[in-house]
N, C-alpha and C positions, 0 to 999 in steps of 0.2 A: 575419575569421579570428583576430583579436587577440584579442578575447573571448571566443573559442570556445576557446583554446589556455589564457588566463589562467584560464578557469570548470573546465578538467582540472583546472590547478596547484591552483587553489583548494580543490577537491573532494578530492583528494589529499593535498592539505597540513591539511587535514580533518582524515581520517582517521592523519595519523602525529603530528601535532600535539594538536587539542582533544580528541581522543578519548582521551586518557590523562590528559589536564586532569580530564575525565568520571571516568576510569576511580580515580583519585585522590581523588577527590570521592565516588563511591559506594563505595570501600575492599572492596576485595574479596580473599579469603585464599583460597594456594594446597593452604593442609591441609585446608578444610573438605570432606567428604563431599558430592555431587552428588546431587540426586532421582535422577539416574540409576543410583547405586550401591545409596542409602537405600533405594527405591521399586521396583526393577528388578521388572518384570512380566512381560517378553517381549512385549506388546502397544503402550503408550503410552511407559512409563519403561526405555530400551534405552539402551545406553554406545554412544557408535558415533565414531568417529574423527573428529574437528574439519575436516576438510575437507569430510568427507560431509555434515556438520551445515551449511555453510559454505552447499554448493551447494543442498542440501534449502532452507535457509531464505531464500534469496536468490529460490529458485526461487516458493516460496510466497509471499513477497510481490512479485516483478516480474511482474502480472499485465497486465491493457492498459492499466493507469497510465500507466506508464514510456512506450508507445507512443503510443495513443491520446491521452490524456490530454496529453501531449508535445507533437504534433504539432495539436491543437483550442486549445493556450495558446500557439503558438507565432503565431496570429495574432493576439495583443495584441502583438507584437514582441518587441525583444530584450529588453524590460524581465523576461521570461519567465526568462534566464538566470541574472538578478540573484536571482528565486523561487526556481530549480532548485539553485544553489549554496548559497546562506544559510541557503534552509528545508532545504536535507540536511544540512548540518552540524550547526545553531545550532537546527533542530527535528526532523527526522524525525528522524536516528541517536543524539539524545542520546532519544526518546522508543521510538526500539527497542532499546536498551541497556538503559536504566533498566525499562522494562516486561520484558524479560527478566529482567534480575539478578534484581529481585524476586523474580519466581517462583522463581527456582533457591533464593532467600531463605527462601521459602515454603512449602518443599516439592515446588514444582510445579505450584503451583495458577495458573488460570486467572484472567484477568482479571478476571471476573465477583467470586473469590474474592478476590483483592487487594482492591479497593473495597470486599467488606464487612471487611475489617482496616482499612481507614485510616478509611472515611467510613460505615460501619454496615449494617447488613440491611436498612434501606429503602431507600437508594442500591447497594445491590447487586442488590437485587431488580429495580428499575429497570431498571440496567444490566445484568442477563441478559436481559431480554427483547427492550432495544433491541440487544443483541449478537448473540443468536440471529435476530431478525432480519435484520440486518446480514448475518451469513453467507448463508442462503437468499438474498438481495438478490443477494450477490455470488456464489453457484454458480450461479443463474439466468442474469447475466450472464454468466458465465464459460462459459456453455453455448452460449448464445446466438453471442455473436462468435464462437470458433471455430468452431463448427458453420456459420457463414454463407462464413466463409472456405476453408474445408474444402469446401465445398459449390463455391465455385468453382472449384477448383481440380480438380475428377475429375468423371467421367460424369454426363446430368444422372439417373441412374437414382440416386445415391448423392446425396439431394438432400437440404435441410436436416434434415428429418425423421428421415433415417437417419443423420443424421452425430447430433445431438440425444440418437440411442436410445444411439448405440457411446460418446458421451460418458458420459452418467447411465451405462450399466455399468462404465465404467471407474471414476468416480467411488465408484460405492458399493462394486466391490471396494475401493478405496484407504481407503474411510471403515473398511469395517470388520476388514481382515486387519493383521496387528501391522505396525508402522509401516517396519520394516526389511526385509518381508516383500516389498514393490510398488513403496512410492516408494523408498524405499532405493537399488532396482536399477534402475528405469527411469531415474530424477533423473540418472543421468551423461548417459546420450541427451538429453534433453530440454535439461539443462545446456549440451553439446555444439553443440547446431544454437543455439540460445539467444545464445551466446557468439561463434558464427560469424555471426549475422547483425548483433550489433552490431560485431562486430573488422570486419566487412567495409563497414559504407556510415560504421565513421568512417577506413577506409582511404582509403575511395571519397573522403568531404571535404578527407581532405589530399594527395591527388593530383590530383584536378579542382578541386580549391580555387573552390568555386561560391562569388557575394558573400554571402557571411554578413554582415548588420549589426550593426556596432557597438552595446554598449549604452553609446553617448554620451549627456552630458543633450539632444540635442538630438531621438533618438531615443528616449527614454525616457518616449515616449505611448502612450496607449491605439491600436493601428493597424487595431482592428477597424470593418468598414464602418459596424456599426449599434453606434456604443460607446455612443450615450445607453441603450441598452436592456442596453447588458453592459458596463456600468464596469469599468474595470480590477482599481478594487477592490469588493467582494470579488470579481469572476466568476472572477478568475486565477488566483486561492487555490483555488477548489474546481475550476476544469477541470485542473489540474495536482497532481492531488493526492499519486498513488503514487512521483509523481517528485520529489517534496519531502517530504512526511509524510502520513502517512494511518493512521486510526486501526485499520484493516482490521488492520497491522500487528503490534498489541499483544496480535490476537489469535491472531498466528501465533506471535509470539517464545514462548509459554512450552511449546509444541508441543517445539520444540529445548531446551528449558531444562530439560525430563523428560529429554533425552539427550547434555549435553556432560559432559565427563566431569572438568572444572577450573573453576573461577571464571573463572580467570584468560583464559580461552579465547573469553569471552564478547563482549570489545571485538573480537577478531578477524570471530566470526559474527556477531552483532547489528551494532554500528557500520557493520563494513563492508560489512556486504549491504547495507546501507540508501545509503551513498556508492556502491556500485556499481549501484546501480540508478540512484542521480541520475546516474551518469556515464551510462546508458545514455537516460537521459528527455533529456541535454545533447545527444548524439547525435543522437535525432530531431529534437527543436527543431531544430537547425541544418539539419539535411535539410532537415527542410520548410520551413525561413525562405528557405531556398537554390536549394533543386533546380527552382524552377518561375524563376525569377529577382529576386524580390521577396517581400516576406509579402502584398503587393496580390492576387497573380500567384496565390499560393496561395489566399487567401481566394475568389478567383475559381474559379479548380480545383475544390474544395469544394463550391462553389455549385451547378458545373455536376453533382456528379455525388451528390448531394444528403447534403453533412456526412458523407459515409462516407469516414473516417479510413483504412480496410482499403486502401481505394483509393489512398492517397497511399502506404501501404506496398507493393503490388502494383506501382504506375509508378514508383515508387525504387530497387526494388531489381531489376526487369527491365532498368532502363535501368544500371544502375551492377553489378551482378551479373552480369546475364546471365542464359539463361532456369535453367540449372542451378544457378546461384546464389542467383536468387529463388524456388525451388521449398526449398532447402534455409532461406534467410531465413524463408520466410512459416512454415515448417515451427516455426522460434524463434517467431515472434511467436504462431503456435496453442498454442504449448508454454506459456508465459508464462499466458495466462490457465487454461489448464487444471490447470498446476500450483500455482496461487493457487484455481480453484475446488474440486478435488479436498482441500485442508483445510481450505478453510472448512467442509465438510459433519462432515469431521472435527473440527473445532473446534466447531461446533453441538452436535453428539453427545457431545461432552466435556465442554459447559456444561451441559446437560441433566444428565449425570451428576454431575458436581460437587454443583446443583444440587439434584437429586433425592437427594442419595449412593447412587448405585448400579453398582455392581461393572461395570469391564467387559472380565473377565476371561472369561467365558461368552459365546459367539458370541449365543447367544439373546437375551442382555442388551442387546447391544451392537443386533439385531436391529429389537426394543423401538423404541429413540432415534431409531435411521436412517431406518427407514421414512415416518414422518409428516414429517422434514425433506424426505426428497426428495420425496414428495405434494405439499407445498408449492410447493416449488421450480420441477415440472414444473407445477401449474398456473399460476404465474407464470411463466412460459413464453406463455403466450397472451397475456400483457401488451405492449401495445410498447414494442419494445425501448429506444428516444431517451428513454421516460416512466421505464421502471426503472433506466435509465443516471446520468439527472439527479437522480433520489430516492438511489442509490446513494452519487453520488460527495458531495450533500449529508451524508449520514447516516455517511458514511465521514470525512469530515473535523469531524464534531459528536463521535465518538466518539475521535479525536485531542485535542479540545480538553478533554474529559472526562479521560480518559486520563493528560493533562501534571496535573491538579488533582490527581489520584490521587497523582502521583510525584510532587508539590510538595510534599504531605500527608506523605508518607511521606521525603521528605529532611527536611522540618523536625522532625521525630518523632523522627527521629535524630540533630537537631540538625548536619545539614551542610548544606551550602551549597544550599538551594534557591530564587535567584533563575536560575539556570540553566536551570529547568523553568518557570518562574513568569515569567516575561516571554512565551516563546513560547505558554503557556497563555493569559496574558490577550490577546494578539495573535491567537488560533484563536479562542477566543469572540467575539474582533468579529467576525472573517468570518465564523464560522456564522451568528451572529444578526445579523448586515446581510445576508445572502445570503436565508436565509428572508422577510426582512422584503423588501424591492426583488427579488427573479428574477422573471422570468414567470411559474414555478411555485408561486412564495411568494406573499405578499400583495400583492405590488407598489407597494410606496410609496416615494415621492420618496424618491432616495439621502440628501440631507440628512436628514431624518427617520430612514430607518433607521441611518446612521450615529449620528446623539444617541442614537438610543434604545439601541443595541449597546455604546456608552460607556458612556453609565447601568449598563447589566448588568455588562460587566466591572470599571464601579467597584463593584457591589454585590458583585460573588463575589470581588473580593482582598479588600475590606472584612469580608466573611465568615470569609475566609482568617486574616485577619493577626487577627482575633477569637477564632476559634477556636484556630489552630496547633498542634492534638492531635487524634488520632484518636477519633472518636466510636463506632467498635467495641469490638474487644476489645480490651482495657491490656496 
């Protein structure tokens, strides 16, 4: 419970602390003009009130990272917690800040479009394809889990299938009516149950105070039964992803960065959505390190009921809830990833746009983009789900490492302090390219080996770095 209580402080002290270190360091002014004001559409670029922005973009990126993700890294032990605080601080929130402000920098533009400012039209080109990707990856996902949990929980006439159809409609309203118009109004509900179901099982921990372990050095091993096959490092880095940093992210921040309505306003949404979402991935961790009586005890639970996460959320909050409590719980945790898939579709259709330049002011236009995303999407659907989950959270954490290079690029361009960005960058480049190289679904080669080899790469891309340290786009 010490470590449980000291990784809040931590998290916390985060956000009132380094993030104004951050906020310092990217200089941001309270008279500039907002894409929101410049750009104002009624569709994508809306002024809308900083806490609406707050909960919208919280919402969008605490999809089943924060959960799932949480409670599948909570069987490597507590060393998980050590993950959950460091990498929210010291990477994911200074990489949803900085990939915000930019855009509000920029006009508003999309990630895709940042990269061709710092690193050119062929590296941007790239990165729209493996982004738009990346979205479809992740509304497919996002389909998927809900719909399976949703499905348990009502008649079996109301079976995945139909839970599956009522998502994708909601989705594609969301993709295509002005942004204030749907999520705007739902995002406090969703918010709502979202917020009760983490307030309620980290009530439940400090009043049944189950043994949470210490992250002592003595407990600071890998505790998974088959760790030769999932090293600690990199496998922990990528199952814990949305709960530390995740590149999904970058692609939500500039969503809200067409609609805050100050500079200044940005450490509050960006930063801290990103800290409160780690306080909500600290949350499950501890559940599940806890509620079965051990992380052994867990891994075993797991086992029995074959790696499905849903289930440790369902016997957590039945038993600590109650059943009206875990009806209203499960209710967050279906909210979470639907409110993360419902903009990636929209964020697909915005890089498309960008992309393409074309207007998406005209329902018709906007028609065009959507449709063949979600074609996509719904045939990757038929895919199984554990295959698109592990491609996902791989691809989600490659575009994170990407991501921090973009905004290392672009802090030293402006001549401020960018080892800030540039450490956690070359530290996500190991774990992607050891992760691809050693997972079961990668090439699989001896960790020693993938480890040299991932070295190698990130000596060659700071080497590139500190070579270049000027934008190869436009001057």
């Amino acid at each position: 419970m010490i470590t449980f209580l000291i990784s809040i402080a931590l998290l916390l002290g985060g956000y009132f602390l380094y993030s104004k270190i951050i906020e310092r360091i990217f200089g941001v002014s309270e008279q500039a003009l907002t894409p929101a004001y410049t750009k104002t559409d009624g569709v994508d670029y809306v002024p809308m009130n900083w806490g609406k922005v707050f909960l919208i973009q919280f919402l969008n990126i605490a999809g089943l990272g924060p959960i799932f993700g949480a409670i599948m890294g909570a069987a490597f032990g507590p060393a998980a917690f050590l993950w959950i605080v460091f990498g929210s601080i010291f990477g994911g929130a200074v990489h949803d800040y900085l990939s915000g402000m930019l855009s509000i920098r920029h006009g508003g533009l999309s990630l895709h479009g940042i990269t061709e400012f710092y690193l050119g039209k062929t590296v941007k080109n790239a990165m729209s394809v493996f982004t738009i990707v990346l979205m479809v990856l992740v509304g497919a996902v996002f389909i998927s889990g809900p719909a399976r949990l949703l499905a348990n929980m009502t008649p079996d006439v109301l079976d995945f299938t139909f839970w599956c159809v009522v998502i994708f409609i909601y989705y594609f309203l969301a993709t295509m009516l002005p942004i204030d118009k749907l999520i705007g109004r739902i995002y406090p509900f969703f918010g709502a149950a979202f917020l009760f179901m983490a307030g309620g099982v980290l009530i439940s921990l400090l009043v049944h105070q189950p043994p949470i372990p210490e992250a002592i050095p003595g407990n600071l091993y890998n505790m998974k039964f088959n760790s030769e096959q999932y090293p600690l490092f990199p496998m922990m880095f990528i199952s814990i992803a949305c709960g530390a940093i995740s590149g999904f992210h970058a692609t939500q921040s500039p969503l809200m960065a067409r609609c805050l309505t100050n500079e200044k306003l940005g450490r509050r949404v960006f930063y801290g959505a990103m800290i409160t979402e780690g306080l909500v991935a600290l949350i499950w961790a501890a559940a599940a390190m806890s509620f079965f009586g051990s992380v052994d005890k867990l891994q075993v639970f797991l086992s029995e009921n074959g790696g499905n996460a849903a289930v440790v959320v369902e016997t957590i909050t039945k038993t600590w809830l109650g059943k009206a409590g875990a009806v209203l719980a499960i209710i967050g945790v279906v909210a979470a990833p639907i409110t993360s898939g419902d903009t990636a579709f929209r964020s697909g259709r915005l890089i498309l746009a960008d992309f393409f330049h074309y207007n998406q002011k005209p329902l018709r236009n906007r028609l065009y983009l959507a449709v063949p995303l979600f074609l996509t999407g719904f045939i990757l659907l038929q895919v199984n789900f554990d295959i698109i989950w592990r491609y996902f959270a791989w691809s989600n954490q490659t575009l994170a490492a990407i991501t921090l290079w973009v905004i290392t690029v672009a802090l030293a361009n402006s001549k401020r302090f960018y080892w800030i960005t540039l450490v956690p960058a070359i530290f996500m480049t190991m774990v992607v390219v050891t992760y691809i190289l050693v997972a079961p679904e990668g090439l699989q080669m001896p960790l020693t080996a993938g480890v040299l080899i991932s070295a190698a790469v990130s000596v060659l891309a700071t080497s590139w770095f500190f070579y270049k340290k000027v934008p190869l786009g436009r001057q």
